[in-house]
PDB file of N, CA, C and O in Angstrom, chain B, residues numbered from 101:
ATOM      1  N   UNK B 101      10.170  34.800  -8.735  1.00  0.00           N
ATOM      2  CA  UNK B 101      10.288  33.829  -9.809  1.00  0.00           C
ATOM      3  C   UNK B 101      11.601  33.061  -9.702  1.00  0.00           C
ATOM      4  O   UNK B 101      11.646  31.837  -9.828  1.00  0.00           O
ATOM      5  N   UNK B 102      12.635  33.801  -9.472  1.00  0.00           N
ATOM      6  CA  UNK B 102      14.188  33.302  -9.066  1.00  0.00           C
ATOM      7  C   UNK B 102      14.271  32.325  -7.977  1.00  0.00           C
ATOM      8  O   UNK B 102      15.055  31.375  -7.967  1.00  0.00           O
ATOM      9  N   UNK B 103      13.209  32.677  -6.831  1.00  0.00           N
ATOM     10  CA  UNK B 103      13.355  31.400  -5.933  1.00  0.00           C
ATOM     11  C   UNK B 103      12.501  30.236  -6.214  1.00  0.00           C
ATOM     12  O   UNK B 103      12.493  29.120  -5.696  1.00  0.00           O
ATOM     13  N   UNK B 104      11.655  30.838  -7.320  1.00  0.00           N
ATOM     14  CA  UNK B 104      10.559  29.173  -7.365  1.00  0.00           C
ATOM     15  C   UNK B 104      11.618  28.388  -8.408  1.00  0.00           C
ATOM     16  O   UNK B 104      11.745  27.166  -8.320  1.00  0.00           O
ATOM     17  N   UNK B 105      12.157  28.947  -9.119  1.00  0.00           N
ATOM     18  CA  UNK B 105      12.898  28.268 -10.143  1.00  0.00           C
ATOM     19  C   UNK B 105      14.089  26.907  -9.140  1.00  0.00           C
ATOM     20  O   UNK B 105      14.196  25.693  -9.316  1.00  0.00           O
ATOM     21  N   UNK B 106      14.849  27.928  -8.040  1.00  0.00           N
ATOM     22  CA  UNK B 106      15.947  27.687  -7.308  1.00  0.00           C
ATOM     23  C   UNK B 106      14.808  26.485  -6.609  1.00  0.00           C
ATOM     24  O   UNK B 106      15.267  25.363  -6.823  1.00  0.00           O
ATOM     25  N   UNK B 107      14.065  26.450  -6.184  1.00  0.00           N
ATOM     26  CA  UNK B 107      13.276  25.570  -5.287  1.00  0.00           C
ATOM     27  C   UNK B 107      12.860  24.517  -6.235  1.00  0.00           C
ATOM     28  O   UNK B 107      12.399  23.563  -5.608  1.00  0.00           O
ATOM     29  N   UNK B 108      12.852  24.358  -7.354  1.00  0.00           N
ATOM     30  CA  UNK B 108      12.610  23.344  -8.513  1.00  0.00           C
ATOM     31  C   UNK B 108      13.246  22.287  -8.781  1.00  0.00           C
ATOM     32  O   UNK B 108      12.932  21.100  -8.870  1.00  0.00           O
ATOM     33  N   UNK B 109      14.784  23.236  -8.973  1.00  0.00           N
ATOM     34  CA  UNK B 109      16.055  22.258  -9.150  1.00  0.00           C
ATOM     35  C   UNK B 109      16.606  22.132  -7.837  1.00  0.00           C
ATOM     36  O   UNK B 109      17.725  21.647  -8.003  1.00  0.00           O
ATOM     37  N   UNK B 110      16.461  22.264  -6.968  1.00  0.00           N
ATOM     38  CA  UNK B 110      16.547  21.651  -5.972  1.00  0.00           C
ATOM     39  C   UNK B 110      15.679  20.441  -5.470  1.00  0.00           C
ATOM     40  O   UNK B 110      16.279  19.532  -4.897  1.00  0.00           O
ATOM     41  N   UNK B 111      14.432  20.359  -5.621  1.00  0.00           N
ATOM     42  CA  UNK B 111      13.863  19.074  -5.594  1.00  0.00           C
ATOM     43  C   UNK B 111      14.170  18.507  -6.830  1.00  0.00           C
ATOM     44  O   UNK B 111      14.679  17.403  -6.634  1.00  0.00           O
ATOM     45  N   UNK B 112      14.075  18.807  -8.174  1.00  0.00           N
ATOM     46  CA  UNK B 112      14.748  17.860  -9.495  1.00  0.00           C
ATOM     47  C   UNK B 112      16.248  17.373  -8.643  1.00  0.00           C
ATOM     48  O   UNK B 112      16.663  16.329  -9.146  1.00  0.00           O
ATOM     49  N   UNK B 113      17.028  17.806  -7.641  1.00  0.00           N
ATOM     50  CA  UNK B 113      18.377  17.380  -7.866  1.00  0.00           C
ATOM     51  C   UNK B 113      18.291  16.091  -6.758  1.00  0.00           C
ATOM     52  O   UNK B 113      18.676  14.936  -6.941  1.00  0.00           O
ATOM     53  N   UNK B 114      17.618  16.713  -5.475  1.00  0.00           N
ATOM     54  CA  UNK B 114      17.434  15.849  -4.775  1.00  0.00           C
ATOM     55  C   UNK B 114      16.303  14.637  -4.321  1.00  0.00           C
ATOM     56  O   UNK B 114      16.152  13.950  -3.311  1.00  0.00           O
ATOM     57  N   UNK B 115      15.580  14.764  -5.665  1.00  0.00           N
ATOM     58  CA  UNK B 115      14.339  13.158  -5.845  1.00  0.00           C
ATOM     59  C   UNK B 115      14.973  11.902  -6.598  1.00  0.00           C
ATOM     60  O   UNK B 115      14.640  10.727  -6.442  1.00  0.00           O
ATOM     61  N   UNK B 116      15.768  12.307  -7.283  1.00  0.00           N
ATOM     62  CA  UNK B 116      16.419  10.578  -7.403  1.00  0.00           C
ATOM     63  C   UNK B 116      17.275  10.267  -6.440  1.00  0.00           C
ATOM     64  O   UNK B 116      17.449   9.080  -6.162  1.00  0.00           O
ATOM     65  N   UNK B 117      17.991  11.327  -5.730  1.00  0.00           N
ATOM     66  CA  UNK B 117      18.957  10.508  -4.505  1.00  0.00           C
ATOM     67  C   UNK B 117      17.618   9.770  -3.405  1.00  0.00           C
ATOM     68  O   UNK B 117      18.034   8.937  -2.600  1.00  0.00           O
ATOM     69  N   UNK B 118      16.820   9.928  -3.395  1.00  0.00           N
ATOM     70  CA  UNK B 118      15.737   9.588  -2.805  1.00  0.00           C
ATOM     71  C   UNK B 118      14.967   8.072  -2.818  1.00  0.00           C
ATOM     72  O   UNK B 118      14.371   7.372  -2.000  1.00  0.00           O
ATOM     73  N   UNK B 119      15.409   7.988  -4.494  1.00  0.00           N
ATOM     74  CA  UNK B 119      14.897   6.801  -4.887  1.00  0.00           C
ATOM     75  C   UNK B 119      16.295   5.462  -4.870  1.00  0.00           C
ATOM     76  O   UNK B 119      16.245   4.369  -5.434  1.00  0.00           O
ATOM     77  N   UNK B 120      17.269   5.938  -4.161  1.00  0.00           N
ATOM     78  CA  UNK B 120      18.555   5.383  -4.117  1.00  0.00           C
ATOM     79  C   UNK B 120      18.822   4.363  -2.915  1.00  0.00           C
ATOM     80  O   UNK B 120      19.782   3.603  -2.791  1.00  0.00           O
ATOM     81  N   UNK B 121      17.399   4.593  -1.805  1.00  0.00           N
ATOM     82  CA  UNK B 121      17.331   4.194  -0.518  1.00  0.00           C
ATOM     83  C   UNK B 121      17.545   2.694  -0.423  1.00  0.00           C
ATOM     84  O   UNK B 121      16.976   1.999  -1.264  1.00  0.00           O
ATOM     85  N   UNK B 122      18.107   2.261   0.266  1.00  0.00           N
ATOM     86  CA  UNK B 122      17.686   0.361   0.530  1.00  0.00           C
ATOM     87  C   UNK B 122      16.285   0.353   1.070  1.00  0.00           C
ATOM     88  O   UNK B 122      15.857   0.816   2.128  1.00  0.00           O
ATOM     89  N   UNK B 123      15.594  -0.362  -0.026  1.00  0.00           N
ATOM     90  CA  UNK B 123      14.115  -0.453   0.449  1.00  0.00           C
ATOM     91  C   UNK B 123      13.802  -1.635   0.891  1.00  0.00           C
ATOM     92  O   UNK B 123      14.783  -2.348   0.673  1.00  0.00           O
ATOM     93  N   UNK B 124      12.809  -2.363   1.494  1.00  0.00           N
ATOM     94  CA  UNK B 124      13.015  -3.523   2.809  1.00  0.00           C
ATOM     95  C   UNK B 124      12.466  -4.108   1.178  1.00  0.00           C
ATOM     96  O   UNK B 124      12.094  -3.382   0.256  1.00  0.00           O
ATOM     97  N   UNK B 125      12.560  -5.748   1.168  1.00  0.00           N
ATOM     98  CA  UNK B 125      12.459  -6.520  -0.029  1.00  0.00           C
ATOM     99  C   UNK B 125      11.204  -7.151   0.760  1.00  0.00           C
ATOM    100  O   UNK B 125      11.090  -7.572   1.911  1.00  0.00           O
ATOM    101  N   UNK B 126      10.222  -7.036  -0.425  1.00  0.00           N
ATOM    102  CA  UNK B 126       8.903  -7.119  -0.024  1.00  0.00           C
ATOM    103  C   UNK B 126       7.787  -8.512   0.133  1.00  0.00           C
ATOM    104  O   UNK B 126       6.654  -8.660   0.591  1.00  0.00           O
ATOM    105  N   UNK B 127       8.806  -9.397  -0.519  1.00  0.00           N
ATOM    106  CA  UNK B 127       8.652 -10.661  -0.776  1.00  0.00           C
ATOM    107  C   UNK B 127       8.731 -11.477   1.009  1.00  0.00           C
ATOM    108  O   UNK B 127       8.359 -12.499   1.586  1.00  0.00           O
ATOM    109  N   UNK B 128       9.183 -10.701   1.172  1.00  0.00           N
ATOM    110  CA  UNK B 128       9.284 -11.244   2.778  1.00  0.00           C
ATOM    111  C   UNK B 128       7.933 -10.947   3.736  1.00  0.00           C
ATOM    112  O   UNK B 128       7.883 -11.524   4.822  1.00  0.00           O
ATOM    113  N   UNK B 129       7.095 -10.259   3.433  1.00  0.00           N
ATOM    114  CA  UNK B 129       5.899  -9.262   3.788  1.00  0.00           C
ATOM    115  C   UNK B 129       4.654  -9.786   3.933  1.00  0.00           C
ATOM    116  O   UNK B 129       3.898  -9.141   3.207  1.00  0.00           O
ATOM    117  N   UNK B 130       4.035 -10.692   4.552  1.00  0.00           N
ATOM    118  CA  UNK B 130       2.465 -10.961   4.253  1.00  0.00           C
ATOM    119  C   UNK B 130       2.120 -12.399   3.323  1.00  0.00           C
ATOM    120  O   UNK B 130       2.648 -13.511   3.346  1.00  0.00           O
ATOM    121  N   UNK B 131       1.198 -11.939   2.656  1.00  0.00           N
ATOM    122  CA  UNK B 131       0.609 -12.783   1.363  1.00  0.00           C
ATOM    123  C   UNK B 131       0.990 -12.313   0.442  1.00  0.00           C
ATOM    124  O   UNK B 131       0.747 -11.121   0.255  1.00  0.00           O
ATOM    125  N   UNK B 132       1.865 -13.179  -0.665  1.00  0.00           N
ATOM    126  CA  UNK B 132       2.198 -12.349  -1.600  1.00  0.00           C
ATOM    127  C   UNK B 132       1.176 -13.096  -2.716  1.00  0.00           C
ATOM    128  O   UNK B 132       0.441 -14.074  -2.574  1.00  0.00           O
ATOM    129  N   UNK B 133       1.511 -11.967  -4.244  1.00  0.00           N
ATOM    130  CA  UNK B 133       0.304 -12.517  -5.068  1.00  0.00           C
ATOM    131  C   UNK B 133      -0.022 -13.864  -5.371  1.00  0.00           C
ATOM    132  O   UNK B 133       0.784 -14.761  -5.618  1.00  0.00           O
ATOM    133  N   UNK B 134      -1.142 -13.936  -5.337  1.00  0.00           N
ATOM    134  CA  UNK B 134      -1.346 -15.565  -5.776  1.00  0.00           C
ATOM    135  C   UNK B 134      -1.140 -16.448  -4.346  1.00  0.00           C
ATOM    136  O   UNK B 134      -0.923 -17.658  -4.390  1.00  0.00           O
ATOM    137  N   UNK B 135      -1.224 -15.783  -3.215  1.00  0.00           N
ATOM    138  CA  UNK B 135      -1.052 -17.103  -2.333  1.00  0.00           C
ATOM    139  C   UNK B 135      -2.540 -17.024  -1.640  1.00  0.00           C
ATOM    140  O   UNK B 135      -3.178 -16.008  -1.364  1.00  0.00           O
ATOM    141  N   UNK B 136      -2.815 -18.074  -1.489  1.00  0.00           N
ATOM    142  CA  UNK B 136      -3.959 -18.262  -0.686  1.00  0.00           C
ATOM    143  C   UNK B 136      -4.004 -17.247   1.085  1.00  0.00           C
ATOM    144  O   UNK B 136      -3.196 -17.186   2.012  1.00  0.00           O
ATOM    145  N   UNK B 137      -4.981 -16.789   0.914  1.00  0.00           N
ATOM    146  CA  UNK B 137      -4.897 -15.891   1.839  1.00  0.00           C
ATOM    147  C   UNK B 137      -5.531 -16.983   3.268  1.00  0.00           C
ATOM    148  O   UNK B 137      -6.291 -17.884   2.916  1.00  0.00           O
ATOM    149  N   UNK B 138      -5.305 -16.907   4.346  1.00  0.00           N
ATOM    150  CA  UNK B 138      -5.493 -17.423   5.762  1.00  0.00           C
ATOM    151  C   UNK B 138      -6.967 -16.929   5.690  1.00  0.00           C
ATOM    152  O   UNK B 138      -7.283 -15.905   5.085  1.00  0.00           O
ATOM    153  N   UNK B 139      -8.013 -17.880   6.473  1.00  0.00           N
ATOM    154  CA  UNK B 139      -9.245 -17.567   7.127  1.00  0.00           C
ATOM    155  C   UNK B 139      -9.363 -16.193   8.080  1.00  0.00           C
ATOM    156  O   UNK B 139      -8.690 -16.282   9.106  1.00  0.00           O
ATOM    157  N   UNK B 140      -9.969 -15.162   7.949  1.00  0.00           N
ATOM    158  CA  UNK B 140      -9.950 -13.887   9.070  1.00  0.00           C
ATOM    159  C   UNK B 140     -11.218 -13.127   9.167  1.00  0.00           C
ATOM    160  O   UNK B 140     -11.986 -12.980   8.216  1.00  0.00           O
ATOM    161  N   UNK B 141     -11.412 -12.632  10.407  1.00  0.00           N
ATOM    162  CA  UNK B 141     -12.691 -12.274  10.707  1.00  0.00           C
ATOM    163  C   UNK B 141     -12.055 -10.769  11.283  1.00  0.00           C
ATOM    164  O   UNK B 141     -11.224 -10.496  12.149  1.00  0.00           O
ATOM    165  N   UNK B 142     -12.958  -9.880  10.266  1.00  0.00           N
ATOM    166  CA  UNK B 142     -12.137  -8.488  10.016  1.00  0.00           C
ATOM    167  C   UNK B 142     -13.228  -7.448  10.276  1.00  0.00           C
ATOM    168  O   UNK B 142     -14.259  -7.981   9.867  1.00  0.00           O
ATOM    169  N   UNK B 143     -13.540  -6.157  10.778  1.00  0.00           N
ATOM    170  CA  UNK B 143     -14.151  -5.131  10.685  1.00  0.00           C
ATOM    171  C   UNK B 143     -13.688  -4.743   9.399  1.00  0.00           C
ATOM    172  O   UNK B 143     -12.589  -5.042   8.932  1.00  0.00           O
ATOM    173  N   UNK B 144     -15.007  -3.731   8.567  1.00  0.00           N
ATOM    174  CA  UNK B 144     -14.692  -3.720   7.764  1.00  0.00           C
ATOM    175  C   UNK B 144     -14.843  -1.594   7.596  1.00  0.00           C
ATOM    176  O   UNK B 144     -14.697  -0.920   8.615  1.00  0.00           O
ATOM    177  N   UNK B 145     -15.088  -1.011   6.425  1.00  0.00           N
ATOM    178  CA  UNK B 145     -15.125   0.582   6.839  1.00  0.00           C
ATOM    179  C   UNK B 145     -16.107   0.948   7.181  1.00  0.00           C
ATOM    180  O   UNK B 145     -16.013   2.153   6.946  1.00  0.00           O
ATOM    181  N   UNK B 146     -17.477   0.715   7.781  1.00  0.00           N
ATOM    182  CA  UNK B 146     -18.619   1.242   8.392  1.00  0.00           C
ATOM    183  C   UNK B 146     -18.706  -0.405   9.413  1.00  0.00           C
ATOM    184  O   UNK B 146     -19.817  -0.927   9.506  1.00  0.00           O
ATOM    185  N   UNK B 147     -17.605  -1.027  10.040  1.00  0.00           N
ATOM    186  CA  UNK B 147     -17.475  -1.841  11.266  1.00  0.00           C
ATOM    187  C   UNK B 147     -18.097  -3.205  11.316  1.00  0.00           C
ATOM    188  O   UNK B 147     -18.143  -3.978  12.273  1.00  0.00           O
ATOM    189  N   UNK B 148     -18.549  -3.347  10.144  1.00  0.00           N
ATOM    190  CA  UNK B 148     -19.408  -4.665  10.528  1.00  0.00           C
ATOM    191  C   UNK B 148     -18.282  -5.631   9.603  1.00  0.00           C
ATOM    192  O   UNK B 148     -17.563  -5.420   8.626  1.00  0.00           O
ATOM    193  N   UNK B 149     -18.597  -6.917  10.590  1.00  0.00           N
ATOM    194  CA  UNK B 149     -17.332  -7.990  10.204  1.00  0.00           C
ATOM    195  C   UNK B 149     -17.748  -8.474   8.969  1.00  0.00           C
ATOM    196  O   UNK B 149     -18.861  -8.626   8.464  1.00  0.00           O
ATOM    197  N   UNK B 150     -16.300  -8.738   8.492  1.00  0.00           N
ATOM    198  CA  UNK B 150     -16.633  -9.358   7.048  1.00  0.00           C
ATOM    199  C   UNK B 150     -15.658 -10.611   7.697  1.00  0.00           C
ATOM    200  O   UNK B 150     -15.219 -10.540   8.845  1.00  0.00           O
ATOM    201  N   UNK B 151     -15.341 -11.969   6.627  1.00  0.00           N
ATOM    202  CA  UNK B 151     -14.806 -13.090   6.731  1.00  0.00           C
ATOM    203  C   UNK B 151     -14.229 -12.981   5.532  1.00  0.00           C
ATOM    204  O   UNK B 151     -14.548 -11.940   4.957  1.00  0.00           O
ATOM    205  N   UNK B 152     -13.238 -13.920   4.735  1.00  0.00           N
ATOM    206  CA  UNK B 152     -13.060 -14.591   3.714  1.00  0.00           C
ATOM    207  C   UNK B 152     -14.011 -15.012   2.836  1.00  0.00           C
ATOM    208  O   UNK B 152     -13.848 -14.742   1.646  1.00  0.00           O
ATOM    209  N   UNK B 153     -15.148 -15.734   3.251  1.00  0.00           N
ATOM    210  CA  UNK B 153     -16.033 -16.143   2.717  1.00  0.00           C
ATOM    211  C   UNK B 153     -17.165 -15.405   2.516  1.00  0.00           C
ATOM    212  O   UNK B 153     -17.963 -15.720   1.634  1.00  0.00           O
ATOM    213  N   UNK B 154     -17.407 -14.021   3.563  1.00  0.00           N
ATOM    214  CA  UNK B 154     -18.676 -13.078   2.810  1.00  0.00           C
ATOM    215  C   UNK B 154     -18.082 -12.295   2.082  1.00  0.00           C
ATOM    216  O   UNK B 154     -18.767 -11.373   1.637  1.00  0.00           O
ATOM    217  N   UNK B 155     -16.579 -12.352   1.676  1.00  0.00           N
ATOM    218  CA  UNK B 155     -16.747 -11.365   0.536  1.00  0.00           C
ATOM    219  C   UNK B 155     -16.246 -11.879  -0.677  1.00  0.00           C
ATOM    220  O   UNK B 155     -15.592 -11.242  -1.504  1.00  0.00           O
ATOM    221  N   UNK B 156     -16.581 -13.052  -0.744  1.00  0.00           N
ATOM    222  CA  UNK B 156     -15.902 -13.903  -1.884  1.00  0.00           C
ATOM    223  C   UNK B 156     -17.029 -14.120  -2.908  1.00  0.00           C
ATOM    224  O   UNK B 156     -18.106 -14.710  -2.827  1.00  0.00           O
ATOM    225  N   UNK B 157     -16.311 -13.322  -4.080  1.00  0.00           N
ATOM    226  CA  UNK B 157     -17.891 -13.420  -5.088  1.00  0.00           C
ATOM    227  C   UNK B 157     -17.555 -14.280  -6.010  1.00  0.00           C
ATOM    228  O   UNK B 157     -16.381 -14.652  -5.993  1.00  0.00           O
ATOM    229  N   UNK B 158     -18.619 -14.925  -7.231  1.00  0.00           N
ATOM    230  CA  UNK B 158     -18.347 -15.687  -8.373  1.00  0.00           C
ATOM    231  C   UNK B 158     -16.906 -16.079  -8.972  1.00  0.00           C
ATOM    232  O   UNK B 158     -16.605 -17.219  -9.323  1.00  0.00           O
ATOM    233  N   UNK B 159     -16.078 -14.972  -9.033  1.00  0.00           N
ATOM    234  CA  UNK B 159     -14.816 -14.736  -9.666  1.00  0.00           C
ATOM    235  C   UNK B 159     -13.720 -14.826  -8.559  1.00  0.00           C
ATOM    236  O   UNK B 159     -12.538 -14.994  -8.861  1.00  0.00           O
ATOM    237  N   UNK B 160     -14.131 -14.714  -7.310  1.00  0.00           N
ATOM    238  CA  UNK B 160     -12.992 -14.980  -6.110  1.00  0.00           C
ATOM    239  C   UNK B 160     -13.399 -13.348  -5.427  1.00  0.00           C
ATOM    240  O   UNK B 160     -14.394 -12.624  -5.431  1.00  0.00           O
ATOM    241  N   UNK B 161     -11.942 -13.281  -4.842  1.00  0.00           N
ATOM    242  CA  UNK B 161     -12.028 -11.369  -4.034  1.00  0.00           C
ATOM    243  C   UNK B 161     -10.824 -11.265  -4.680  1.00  0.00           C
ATOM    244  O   UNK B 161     -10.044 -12.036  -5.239  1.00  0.00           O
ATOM    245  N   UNK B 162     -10.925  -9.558  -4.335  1.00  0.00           N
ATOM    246  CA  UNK B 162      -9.643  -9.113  -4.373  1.00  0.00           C
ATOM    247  C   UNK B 162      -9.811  -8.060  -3.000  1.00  0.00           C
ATOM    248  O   UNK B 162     -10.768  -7.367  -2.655  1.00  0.00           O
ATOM    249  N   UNK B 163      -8.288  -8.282  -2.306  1.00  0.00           N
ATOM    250  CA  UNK B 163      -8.273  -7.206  -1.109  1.00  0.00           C
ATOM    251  C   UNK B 163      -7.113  -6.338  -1.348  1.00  0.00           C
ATOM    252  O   UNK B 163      -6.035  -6.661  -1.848  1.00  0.00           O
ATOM    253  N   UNK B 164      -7.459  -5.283  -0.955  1.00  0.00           N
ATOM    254  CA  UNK B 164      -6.299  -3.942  -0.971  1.00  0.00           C
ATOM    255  C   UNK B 164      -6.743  -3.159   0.261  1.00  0.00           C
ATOM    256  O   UNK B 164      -7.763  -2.713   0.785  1.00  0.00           O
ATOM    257  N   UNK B 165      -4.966  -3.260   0.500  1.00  0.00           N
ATOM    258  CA  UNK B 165      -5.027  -2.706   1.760  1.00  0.00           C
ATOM    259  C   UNK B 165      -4.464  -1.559   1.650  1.00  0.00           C
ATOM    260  O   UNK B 165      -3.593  -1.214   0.852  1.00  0.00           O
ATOM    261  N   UNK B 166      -5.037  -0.898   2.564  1.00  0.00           N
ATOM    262  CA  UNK B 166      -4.943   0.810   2.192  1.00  0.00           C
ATOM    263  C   UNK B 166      -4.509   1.517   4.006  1.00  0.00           C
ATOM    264  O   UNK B 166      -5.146   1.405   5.053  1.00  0.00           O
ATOM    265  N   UNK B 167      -3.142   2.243   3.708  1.00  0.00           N
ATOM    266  CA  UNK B 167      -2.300   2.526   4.708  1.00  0.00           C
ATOM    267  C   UNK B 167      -2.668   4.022   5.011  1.00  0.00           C
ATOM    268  O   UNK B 167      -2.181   4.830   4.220  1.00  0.00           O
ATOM    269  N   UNK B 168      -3.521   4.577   6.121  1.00  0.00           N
ATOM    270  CA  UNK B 168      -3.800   6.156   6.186  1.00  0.00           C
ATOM    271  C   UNK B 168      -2.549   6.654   6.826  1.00  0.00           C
ATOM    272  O   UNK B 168      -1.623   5.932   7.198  1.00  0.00           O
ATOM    273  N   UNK B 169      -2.605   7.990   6.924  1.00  0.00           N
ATOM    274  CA  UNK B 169      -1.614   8.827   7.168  1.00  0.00           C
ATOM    275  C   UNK B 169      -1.543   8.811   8.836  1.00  0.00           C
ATOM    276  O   UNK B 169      -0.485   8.883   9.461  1.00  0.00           O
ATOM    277  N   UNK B 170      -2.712   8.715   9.369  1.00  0.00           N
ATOM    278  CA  UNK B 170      -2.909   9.197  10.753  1.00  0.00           C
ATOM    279  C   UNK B 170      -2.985   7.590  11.295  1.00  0.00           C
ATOM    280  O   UNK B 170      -3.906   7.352  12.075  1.00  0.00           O
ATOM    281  N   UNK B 171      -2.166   6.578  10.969  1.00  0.00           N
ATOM    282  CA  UNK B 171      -1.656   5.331  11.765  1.00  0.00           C
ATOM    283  C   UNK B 171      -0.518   5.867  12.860  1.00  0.00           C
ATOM    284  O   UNK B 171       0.038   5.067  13.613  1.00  0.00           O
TER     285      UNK B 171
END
């Protein structure tokens, strides 16, 4: 019980020095919100190409990009 406690406040002490990092400024990065995204012809998660335009419904798209572990 003495070491789970000791192992507690040790991550409580050392997760905000963590959040202290220079993080890259993100505005520099891609498409940011609201910008018109470029024409692209993309595989999609079961491989078949999508475009800009097949996945653009009534209301517009929305894309999220999703970063796996095993890149």
């Amino acid at each position: 019980m003495r070491q789970l406690l000791l192992s507690a406040a040790l991550v409580l002490t050392i997760a905000p020095s963590l959040g202290a990092q220079n993080l890259p400024d993100v505005d520099q990065f891609g498409p940011q919100v609201g910008d018109i995204v470029p024409a692209f012809n993309l595989p999609d998660q079961t491989g078949q190409m999508q475009t800009l335009e097949s996945i653009m419904g009534p209301n517009g798209a929305m894309l999220v990009f999703s970063r796996s572990a095993d890149w």
